[in-house]
C-alpha positions in Angstrom: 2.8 -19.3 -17.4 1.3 -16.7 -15.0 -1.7 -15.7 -14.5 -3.5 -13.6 -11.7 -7.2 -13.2 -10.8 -8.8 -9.5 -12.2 -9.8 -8.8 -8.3 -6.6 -9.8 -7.4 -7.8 -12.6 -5.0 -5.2 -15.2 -6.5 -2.9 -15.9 -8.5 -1.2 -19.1 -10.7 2.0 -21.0 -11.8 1.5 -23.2 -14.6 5.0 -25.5 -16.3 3.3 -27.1 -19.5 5.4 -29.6 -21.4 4.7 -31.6 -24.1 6.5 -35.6 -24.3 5.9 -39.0 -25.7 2.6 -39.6 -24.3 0.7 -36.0 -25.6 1.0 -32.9 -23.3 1.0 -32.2 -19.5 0.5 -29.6 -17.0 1.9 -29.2 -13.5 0.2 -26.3 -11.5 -0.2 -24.1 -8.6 -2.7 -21.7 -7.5 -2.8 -19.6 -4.5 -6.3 -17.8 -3.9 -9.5 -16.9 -2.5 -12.0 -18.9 -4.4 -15.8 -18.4 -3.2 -14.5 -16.7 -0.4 -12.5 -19.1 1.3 -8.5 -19.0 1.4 -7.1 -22.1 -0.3 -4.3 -23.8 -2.3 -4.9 -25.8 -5.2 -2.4 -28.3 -6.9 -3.7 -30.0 -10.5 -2.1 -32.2 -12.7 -3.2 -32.5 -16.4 -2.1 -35.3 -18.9 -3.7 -34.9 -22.5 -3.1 -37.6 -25.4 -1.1 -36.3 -28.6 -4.4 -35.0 -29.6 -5.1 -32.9 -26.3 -8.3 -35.6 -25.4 -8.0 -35.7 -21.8 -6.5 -38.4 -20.1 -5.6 -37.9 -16.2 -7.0 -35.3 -13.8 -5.7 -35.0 -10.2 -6.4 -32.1 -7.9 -5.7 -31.7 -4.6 -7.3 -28.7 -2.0 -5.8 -27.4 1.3 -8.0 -24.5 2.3 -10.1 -23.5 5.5 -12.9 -25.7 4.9 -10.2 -28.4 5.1 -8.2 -30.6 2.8 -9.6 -32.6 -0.4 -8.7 -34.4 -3.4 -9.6 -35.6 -6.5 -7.5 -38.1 -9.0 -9.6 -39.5 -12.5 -8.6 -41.2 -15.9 -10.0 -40.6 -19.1 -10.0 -43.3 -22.0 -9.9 -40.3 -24.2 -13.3 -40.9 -25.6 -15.4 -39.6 -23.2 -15.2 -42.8 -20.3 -14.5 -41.7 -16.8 -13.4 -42.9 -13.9 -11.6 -42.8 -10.4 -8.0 -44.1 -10.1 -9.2 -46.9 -7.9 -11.9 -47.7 -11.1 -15.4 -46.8 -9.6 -17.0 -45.6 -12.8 -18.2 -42.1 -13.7 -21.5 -42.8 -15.6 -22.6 -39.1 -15.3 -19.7 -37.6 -17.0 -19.7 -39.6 -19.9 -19.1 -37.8 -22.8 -17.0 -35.5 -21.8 -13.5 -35.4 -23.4 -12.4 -31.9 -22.0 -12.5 -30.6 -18.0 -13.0 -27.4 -17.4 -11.8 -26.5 -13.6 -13.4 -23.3 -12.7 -10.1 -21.8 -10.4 -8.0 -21.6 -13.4 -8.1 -20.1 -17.4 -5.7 -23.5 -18.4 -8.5 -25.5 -19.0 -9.7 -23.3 -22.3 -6.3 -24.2 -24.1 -8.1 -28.0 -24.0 -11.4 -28.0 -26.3 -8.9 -24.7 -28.3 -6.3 -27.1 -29.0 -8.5 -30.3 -29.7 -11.1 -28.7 -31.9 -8.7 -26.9 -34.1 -11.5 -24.6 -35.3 -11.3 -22.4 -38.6 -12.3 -18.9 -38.1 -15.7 -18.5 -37.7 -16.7 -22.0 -36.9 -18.0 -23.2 -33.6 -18.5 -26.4 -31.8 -20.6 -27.3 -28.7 -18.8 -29.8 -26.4 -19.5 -31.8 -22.8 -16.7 -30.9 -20.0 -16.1 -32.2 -17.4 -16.6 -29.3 -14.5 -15.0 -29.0 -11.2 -16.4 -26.7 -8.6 -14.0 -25.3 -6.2 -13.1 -25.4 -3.4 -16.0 -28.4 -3.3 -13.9 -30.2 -6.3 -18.0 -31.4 -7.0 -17.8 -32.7 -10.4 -20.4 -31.9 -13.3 -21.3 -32.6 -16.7 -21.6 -28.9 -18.3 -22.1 -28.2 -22.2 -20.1 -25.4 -23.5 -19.7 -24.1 -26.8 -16.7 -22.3 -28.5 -16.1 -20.7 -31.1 -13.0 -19.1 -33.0 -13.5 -15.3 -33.9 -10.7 -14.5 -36.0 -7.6 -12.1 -35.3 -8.8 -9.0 -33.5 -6.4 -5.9 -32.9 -3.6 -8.3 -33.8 -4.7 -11.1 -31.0 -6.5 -14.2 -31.7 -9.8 -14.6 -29.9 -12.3 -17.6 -28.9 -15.9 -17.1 -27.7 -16.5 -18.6 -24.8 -20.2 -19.8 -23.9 -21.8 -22.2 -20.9 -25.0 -23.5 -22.5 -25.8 -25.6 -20.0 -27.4 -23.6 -16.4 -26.6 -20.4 -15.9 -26.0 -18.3 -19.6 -22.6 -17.5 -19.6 -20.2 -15.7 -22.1 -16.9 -14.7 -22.6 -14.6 -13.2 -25.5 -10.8 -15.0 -24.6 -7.3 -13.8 -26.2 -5.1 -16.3 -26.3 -1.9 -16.6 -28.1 -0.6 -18.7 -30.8 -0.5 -21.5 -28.7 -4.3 -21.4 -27.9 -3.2 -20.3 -23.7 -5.3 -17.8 -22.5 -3.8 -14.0 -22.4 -6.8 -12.7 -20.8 -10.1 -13.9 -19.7 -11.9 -10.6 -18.9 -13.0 -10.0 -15.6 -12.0 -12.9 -14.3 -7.9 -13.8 -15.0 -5.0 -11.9 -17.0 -1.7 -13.4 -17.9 2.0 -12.0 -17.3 4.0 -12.2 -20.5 7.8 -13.2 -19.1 10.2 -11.4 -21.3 
């Protein structure tokens, strides 16, 4: 997949694959993220039941170069790879990194919501180009076919009141997140 920001200030390559151990996600982004030029790299491993299960990120930009690499027991358990603990993101099944529209297809694919039904969830949340982590309730909720497109309402519940109406296809990856990314179909 594609996808570019609205204000044309970036731009991402994601290759998603699914295997024996659930689904993963190799990506790229290129972009200006809170006004500073950077390159992100993430890797995403999900169990057969798209709980989270790996996170790794790494950040070359102007403020300099940073990483982050944690594992998931899939029940909401965090840690680093080196296995310090993560007591404040406990909880959390789902991350939610705020460069890219990816991490929607998570809590859409896990929650499997009928139409019309909603369900409030903890992410994990990665700032950028900081990579601070967070604890951040969100809610979503799965509107129906619309104009022929599925949709999902988007809402942070936790800080600063957030919301957003998503298209996604049939695979529950994001087609456009208004304002803020669009995909490119590849014919």
């Amino acid at each position: 997949m594609l996808w570019s920001r609205w204000d044309n200030t970036g731009t991402e390559y994601l290759r998603l694959w699914s295997d024996n151990a659930g689904f993963r996600a190799d990506s790229g982004i290129v972009g200006v993220i809170e006004e500073s030029p950077l390159r992100v790299g993430y890797r995403i491993h999900c169990d057969p039941n798209w709980h989270t299960r790996e996170l790794t990120v790494r950040v070359t930009g102007a403020r300099g170069n940073s990483a982050l690499d944690l594992l998931s027991d899939g029940a909401g358990n965090w840690r680093t790879r080196s296995g310090e603990p993560l007591p404040a993101l406990t909880g959390c099944i789902d991350v939610d990194l705020m460069a890219t529209p990816f991490t929607n297809t998570l809590p859409i694919r896990r929650l499997g919501l009928a139409v019309g039904a909603s369900a409030e969830i903890q992410v994990v949340y990665v700032s950028f180009p900081t990579l601070e982590l967070s604890a951040m309730r969100q809610r979503y909720t799965n509107m129906g076919v619309i104009d022929g497109t599925q949709h999902y309402k988007y809402e942070n519940v936790s800080g600063e009141p957030f919301e957003a109406l998503l298209t996604v296809d049939a695979d529950g990856l994001v087609l456009d997140y208004p304002g803020l990314f669009r995909r490119y179909l590849l014919t």
